[in-house]
C-alpha positions in Angstrom: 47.1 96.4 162.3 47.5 96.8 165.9 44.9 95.1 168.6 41.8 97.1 168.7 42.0 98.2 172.2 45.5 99.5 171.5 45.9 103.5 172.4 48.9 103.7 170.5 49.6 102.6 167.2 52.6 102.8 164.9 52.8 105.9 162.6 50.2 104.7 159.7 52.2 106.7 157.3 55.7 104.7 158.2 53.4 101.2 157.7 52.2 102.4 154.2 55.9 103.2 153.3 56.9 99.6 154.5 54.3 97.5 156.4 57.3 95.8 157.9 58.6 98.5 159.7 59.8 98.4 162.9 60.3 101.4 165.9 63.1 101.5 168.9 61.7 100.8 172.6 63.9 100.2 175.5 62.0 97.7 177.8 63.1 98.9 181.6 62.5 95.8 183.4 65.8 94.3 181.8 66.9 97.2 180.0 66.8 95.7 176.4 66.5 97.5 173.6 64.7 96.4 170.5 62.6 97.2 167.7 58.6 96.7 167.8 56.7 95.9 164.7 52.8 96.0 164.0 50.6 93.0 164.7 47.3 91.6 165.8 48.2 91.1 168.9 50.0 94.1 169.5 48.8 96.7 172.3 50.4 100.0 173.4 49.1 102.4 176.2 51.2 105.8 177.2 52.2 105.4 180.7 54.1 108.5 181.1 55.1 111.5 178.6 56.2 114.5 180.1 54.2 118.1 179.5 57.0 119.6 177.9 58.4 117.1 176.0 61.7 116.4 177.8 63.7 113.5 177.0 64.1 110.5 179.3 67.0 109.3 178.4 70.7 110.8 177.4 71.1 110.0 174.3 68.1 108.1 172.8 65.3 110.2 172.4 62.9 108.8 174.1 60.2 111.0 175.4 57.6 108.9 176.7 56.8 105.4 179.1 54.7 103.1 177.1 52.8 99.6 178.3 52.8 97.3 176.0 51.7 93.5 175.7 51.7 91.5 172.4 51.4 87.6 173.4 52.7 86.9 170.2 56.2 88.4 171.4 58.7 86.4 174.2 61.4 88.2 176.5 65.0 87.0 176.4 63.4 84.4 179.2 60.7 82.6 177.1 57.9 85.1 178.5 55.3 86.8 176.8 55.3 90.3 176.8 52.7 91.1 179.0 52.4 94.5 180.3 56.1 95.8 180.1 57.1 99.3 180.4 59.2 100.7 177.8 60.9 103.9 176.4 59.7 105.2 173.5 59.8 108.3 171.0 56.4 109.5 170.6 57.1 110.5 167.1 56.9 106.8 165.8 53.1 106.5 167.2 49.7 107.7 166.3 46.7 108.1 168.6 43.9 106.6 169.3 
C-alpha cells in the first residue's frame, strides 16, 4: 500500500487482480519512461491535469503531471526519486 500521505494511489482494483502490477510514467527531468509499482514508500501528488482531459503527449496517453518520491526507488544516476515530475494516465490511479 502506498505511503499514507500519498494523494494518489494505484487503481485498488488493478492491485487486487495482481498486487505486482505496475503503471507507465514518463519522468520529464530525463525523459525516461518506466513502470511504477505500489510500495511503502511510495507517494504520488497531481501536479497538473488539464479541465478537459486533453492528452499531453502524442502518442502516449498521458493526461496528467504527477510528483512523485519513493526513497526506495534510484534514477538511472544512483538518486532517489525524490520529487520528480512525471506523465501519467489518470486512469491507472485512484484518489485520495
Amino acid at each position: 500500500m502506498s505511503a499514507k500521505n500519498s494523494h494518489l494511489t494505484i487503481r485498488q482494483d488493478l492491485l487486487e487482480e495482481d498486487p505486482d502490477i505496475s503503471v507507465p510514467i514518463r519522468f520529464l527531468d530525463y525523459q525516461e519512461d518506466t513502470w511504477v509499482g505500489d510500495s511503502d514508500t511510495l507517494s504520488i501528488d497531481e501536479e497538473y491535469s488539464p479541465e478537459n482531459g486533453e492528452q499531453l503527449d502524442d502518442i502516449s496517453g498521458y493526461n496528467m503531471i504527477i510528483k512523485i518520491t519513493d526513497p526506495s526507488q534510484k534514477d538511472e544516476y544512483g538518486n532517489p526519486w525524490k520529487d520528480r515530475l512525471a506523465f501519467a494516465i489518470s486512469a491507472d490511479f485512484d484518489w485520495n
